[in-house]
N, C-alpha and C positions, 0 to 999 in steps of 0.2 A: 510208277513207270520208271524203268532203266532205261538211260541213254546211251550209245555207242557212238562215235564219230557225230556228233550232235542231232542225232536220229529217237526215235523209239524203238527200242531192241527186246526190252520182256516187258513183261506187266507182275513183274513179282520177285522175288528170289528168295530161298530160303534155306533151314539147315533142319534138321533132326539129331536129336543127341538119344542114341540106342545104349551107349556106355558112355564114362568119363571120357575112354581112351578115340571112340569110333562115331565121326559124326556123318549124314546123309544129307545129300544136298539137292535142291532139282530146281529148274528155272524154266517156266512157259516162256517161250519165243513167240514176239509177234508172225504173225504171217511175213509179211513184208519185209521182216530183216533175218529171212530162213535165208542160210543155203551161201551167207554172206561175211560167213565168219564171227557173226554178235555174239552168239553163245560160245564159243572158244574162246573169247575177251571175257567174258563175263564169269565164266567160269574159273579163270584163270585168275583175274582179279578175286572172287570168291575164296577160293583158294590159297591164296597167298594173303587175305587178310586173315582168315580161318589159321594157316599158319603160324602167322606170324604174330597178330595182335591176340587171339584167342587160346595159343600154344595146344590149339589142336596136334596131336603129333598125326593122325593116322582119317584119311576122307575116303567115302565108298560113295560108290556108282551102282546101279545095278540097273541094267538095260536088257530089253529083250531082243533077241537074237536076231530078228528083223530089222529093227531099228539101225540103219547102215548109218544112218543121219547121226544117231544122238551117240554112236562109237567113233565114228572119224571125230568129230567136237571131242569126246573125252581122250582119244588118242593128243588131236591139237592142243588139248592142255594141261597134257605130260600124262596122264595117265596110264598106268598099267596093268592090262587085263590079265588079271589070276586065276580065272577060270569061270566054267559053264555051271549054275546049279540048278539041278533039276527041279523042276518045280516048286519052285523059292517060293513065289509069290501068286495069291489069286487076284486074277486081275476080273472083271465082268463077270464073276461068280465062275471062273474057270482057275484052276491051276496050269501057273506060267513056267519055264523056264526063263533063268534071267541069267545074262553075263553079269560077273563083280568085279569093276576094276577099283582100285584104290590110287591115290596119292599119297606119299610120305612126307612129312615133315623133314625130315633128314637129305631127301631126294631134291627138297628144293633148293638148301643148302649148297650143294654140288655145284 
């Protein structure tokens, strides 16, 4: 369990290494700390440990076009969206379209 402001904020957090260069990251939100800003903390701390301790250079998102939720949190912690791809991913035995935003290593520098 993740804390946030001395709360319960995820029940998890995690990465995926697709390359050396490009890792994936995703983090279940409790119900009760949606909508509160926890995941723009968490991800942002994720992120700059992923960064800095890991010398990750390069973080991907990949959210589906509905999810207004989980792009405003990736917007709040700096991320930047590179586009729409089509039918990236099958989600429920359907193929998805998904936005891919990334984070830079270099961008946090800045």
């Amino acid at each position: 369990m993740m804390h946030v402001r001395g709360r319960s904020a995820a029940s998890g957090c995690g990465y995926a290494t697709s390359t050396s260069a490009v890792h994936r990251s995703g983090t279940p939100i409790v119900r009760s700390a949606r909508g509160k800003g926890c995941a723009a903390q968490i991800l942002t701390g994720l992120s700059e440990w992923a960064h800095t301790t890991l010398k990750i250079p390069r973080l991907e998102l990949y959210v589906e076009p509905w999810n207004a939720a989980s792009l405003r949190t990736a917007d709040n912690a700096g991320f930047t969206r590179e586009g729409l791809l089509r039918s990236w991913q099958e989600v429920g035995g359907e193929r998805k379209d998904m936005y891919m935003l990334s984070k830079l290593r270099d961008a946090d520098a800045e």
